[in-house]
C-alpha positions in Angstrom: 0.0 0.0 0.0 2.7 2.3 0.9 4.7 2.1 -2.5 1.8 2.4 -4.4 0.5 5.4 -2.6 3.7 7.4 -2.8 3.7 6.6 -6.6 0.2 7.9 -7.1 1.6 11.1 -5.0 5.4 11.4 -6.9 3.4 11.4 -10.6 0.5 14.4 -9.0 4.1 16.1 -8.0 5.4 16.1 -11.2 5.4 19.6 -13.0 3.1 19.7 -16.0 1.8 22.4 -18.2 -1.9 23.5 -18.7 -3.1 22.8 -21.8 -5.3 26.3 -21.3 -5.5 29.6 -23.9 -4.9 31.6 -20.9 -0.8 30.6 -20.3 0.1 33.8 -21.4 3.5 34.7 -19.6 2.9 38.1 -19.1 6.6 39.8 -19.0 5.8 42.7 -19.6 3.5 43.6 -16.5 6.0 42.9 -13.4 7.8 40.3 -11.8 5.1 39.3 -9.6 2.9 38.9 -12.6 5.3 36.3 -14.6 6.1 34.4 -12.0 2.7 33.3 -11.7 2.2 33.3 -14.9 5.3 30.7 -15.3 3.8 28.7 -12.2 0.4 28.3 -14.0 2.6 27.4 -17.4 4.4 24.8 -15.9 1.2 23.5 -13.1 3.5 24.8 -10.2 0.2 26.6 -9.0 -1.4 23.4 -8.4 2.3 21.4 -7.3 1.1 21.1 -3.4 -3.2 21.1 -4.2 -3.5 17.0 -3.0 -0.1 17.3 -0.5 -2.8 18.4 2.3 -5.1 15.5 1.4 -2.7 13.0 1.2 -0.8 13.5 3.9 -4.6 13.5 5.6 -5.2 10.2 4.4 -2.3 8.3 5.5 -3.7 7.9 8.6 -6.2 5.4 7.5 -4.5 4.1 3.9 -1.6 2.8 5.9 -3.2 2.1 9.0 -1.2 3.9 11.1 -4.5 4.2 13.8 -7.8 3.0 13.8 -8.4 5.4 17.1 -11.2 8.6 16.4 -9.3 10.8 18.1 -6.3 10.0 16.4 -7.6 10.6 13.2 -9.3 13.3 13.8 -6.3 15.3 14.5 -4.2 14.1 12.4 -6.3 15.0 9.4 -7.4 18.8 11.0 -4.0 19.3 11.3 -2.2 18.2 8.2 -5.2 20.4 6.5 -4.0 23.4 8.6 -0.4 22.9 8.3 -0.5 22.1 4.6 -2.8 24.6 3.2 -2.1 24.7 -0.8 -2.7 28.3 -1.3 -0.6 29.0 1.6 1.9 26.6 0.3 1.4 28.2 -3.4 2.2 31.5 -2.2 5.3 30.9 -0.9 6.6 29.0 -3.8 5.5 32.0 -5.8 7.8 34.3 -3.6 10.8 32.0 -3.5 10.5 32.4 -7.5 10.5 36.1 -7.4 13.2 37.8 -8.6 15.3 34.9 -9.9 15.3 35.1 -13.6 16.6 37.7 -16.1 14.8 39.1 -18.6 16.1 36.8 -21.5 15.2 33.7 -19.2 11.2 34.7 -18.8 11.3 35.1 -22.3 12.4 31.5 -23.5 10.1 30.3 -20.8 7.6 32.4 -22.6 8.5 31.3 -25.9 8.4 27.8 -25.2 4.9 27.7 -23.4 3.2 30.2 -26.0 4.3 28.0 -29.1 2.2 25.6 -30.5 4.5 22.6 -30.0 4.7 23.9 -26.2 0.9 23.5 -26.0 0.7 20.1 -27.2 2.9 19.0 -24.5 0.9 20.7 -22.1 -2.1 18.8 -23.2 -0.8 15.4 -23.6 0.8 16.3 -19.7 -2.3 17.2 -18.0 -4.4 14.4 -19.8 -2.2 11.9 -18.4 -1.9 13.5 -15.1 -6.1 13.9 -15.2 -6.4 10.2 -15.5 -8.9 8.7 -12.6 -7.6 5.9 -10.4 -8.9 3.0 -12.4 -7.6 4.6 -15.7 -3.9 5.3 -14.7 -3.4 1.9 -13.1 -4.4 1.0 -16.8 -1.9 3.9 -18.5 0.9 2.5 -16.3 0.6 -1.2 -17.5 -0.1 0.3 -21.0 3.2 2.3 -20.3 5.0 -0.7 -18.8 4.4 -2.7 -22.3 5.7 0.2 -24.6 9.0 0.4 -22.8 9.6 -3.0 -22.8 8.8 -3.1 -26.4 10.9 0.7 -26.8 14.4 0.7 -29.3 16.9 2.2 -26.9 16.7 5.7 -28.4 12.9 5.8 -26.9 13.7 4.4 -23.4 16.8 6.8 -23.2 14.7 9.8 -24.0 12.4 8.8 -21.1 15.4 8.8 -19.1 16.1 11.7 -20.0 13.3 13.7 -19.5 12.7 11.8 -15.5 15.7 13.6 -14.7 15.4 16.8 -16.4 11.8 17.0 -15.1 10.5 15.1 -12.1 13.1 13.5 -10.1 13.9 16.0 -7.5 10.6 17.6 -6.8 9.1 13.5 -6.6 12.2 12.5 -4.3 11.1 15.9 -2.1 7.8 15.1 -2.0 7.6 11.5 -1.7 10.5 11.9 1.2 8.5 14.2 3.3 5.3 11.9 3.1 7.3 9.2 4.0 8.2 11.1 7.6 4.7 11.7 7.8 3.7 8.2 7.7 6.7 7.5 10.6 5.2 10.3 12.8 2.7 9.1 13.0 3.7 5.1 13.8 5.7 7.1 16.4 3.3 9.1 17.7 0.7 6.8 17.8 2.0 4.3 20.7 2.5 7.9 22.9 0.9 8.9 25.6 1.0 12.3 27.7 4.6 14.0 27.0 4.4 13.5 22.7 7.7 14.2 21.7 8.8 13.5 18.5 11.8 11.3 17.2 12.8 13.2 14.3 16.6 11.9 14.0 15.2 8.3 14.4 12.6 9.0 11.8 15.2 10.5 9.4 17.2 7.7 9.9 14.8 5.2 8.6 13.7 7.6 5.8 17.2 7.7 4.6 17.2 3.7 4.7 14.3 3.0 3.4 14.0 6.2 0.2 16.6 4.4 -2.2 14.5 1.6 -3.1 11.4 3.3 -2.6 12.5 5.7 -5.3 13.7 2.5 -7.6 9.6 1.7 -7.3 8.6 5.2 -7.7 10.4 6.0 -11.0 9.4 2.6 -12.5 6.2 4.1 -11.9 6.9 7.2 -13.8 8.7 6.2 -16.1 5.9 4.0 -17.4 3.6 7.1 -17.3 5.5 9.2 -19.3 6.2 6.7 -22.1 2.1 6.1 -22.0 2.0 10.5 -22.2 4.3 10.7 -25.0 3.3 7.5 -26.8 2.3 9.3 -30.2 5.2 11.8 -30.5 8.0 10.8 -32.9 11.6 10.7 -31.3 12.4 14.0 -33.1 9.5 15.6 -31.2 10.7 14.3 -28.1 14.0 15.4 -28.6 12.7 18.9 -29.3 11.0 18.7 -26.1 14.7 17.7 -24.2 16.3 20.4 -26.0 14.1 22.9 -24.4 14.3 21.4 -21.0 18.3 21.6 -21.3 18.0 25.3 -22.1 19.9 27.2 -19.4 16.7 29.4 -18.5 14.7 25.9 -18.0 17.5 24.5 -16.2 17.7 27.1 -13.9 13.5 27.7 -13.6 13.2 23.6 -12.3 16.0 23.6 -10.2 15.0 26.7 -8.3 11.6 25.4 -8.0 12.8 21.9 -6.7 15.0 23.5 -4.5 12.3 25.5 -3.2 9.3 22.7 -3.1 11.9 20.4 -1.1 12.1 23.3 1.3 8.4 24.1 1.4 7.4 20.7 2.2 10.3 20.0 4.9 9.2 22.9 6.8 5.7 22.3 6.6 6.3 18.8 7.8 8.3 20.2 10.8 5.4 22.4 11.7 3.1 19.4 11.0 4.9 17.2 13.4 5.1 19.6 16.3 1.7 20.8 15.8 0.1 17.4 16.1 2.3 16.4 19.0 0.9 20.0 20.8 -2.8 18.7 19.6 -2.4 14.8 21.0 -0.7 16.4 23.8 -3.8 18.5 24.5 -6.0 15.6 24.7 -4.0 13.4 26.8 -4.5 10.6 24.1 
């Protein structure tokens, strides 16, 4: 249950584009302005919208506690502490004022352009996909790499680190923590104090071969995404992603997700000690 959670959560982290008339990245009216505009562009606007929920549900996916009060908590809090507009927000300000000119404008460029839009769309209707549909996409995926000439399965390669790995290894991490809070938490009773240096200890054990799991995962939805593209689009797609301005544009934004969502979990895990605390659970 855990693995396949965490893979559902890694491929809603993963940055797409909207496939919408309005990503317009407006340059010309302020920093403030194209940062959002580049957010919406490349779906960092919606980056944290399920972190909240499914952090919420972890509780009861991986059966941490079957205790009401427990729960209750739990969930009230990781929907205080993980707020996605609050969340949004400050990825929008850790964005401000890191790109010149020139770089809005290839960002611009790219997104605006007609080959830009298609990848949007073919993005967000993978990452639209219902349950039931994307456990299908992910076998379909799994039976197009195995049948893929090398050039295919190297592009994928490709483009799971030039896109998705670090914001998916932030994400999935800090979930992970989550779900050992709360095993922690959940034998305590009066004084709740929790062991974050034991609980980073096993999240460092236990993330390399999660993250094997996780990027099988992805890998097999992004071959399903780009399934009709021909290699030369695809490598049209990588050359844009190796561009200095979109270089710089996802590894600020990992950077600054990774720090969002270690934070958050910090104030999530000393917030819901205070709360259990208060009840004497």
């Amino acid at each position: 249950m855990l693995i396949r959670s965490l893979a559902v959560l890694a491929l809603i982290a993963v940055p797409i584009a909207l496939p919408d008339a309005a990503v317009r990245p407006a340059i010309a009216q302020g920093e403030e302005t194209a940062v959002a505009e580049l957010m919406r562009a490349t779906a960092l606007d919606v980056v944290f919208s399920q972190f909240a929920a499914t952090i919420a549900a972890t509780a009861r996916t991986e059966e941490i506690s079957n205790d009401a009060i427990f729960l209750k908590h739990w969930e009230a809090t990781a929907n205080s502490v993980f707020d996605a507009h609050t969340l949004h927000e400050r990825l929008a300000r850790a964005l401000e004022g890191k790109f010149s000119f020139d770089e809005q404008q290839t960002l611009a460029a790219f997104f605006r352009s007609g080959f830009g839009q298609r990848m949007t769309g073919l993005e967000r209707g993978a990452a639209l996909l219902g349950p039931a549909a994307q456990t299908q996409a992910i076998s379909r995926g799994e039976a197009i790499l195995a049948a893929a000439p090398v050039i295919r399965s190297t592009q994928i390669d490709q483009l799971m680190e030039l896109v998705s790995a670090e914001i998916s290894a932030a994400m999935v991490g800090q979930s992970l923590r989550a779900l050992l809070l709360g095993l922690s938490v959940s034998h305590q009773h009066g004084q709740i104090a929790v062991p974050w240096e034991e609980i980073d200890t096993q999240v460092k054990a236990m993330m390399p071969d999660l993250l094997t799991n996780i990027g099988k995962t992805q890998r097999a939805m992004m071959a399903y995404a780009y399934r009709d593209l021909s290699d030369d689009e695809l490598d049209r797609y990588i050359g844009f992603l190796r561009t200095p301005a979109a270089q710089k544009f996802y590894a600020i934004a990992a950077y600054a997700v990774g720090r969002i969502v270690a934070d958050g979990m910090a104030d999530f895990g000393e917030a819901f000690a205070a709360r259990m605390q208060s009840v004497n659970v």
